[in-house]
N, C-alpha and C positions, 0 to 999 in steps of 0.2 A: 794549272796545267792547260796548255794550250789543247783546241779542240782540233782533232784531226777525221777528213769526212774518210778518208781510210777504212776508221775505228767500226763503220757503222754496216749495217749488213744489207746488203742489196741483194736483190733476187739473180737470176741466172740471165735476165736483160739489163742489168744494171741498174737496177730502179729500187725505190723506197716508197712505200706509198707513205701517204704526208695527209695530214686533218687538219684542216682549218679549220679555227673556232674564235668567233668574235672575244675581244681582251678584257669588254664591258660587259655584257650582257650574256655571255657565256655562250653564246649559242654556235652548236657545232654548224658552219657553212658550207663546207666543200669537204669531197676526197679526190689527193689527185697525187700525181707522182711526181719525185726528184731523183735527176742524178749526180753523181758527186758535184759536177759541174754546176748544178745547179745551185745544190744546197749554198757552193760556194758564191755563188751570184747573191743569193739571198742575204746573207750573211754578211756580203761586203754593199750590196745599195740601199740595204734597207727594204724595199721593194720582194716582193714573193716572187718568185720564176721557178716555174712546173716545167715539168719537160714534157711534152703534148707527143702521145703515143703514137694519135693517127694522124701529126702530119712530121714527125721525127724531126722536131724542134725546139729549140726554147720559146718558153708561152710567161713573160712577165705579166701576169693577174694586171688586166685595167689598160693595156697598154692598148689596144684599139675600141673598147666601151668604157675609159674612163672609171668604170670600177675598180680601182686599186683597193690594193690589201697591202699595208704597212706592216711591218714583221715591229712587234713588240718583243716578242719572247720565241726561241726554238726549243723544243726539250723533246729529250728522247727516251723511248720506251727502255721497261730491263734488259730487252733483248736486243736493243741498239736497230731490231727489224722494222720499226716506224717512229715519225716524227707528228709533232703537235706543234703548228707554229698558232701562236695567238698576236691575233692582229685588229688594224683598227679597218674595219671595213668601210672604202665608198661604195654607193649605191649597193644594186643586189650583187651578191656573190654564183647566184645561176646563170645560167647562159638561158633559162626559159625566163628571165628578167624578175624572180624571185630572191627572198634575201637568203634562202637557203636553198641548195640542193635535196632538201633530204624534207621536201612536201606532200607525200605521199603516205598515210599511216595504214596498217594492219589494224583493225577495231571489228572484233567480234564477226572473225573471218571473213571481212570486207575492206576492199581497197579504198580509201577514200583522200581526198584533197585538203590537205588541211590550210594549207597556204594560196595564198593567190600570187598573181603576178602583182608587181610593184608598176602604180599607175605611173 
């Protein structure tokens, strides 16, 4: 059955939010958004492309810091209201030049840094 971005459920601006997660190492990198348009970019280069809210654009991951993100795999939730793309990550996947977005932990009601920036 061929996959139609139609099927899938977008919010009331048109958008899906989308989780990146490395394909080897499992580790979740990013959250960001797609719109049909996009998914369909994604789908047909290979290449990830987010739609960037605050400059109302397409944003191909890596296309001005060389950190691309390869689409291995796209899967969608049961409620078709979000996507998991797993990919092969270059360099850091943050725009703070970490490998993850998600370096900040809650630990015994303290904000703490678990991660650093990528030398």
């Amino acid at each position: 059955m061929p996959f139609d971005t139609a099927t899938l459920s977008y919010d009331d601006r048109g958008l899906i939010p989308v989780i990146a997660q490395d394909a080897v190492s499992h580790d979740v990198l990013m959250l960001a958004w797609m719109n049909a348009e996009a998914v369909e970019r994604t789908l047909k280069s290979g290449r990830v492309t987010y739609w960037s809210r605050s400059r109302a654009a397409f944003w191909v991951k890596g296309e001005t810091s060389g950190h691309v993100q390869e689409l291995v795999e796209m899967r969608l939730d049961c409620d078709r209201d979000c996507l998991l793309v797993l990919v092969h990550q270059t360099g850091p996947a943050c725009h703070t030049n970490r490998r993850s977005c998600f370096y900040t932990a809650v630990r015994d009601g303290a904000e703490i840094e678990i991660m650093a920036p990528v030398e």
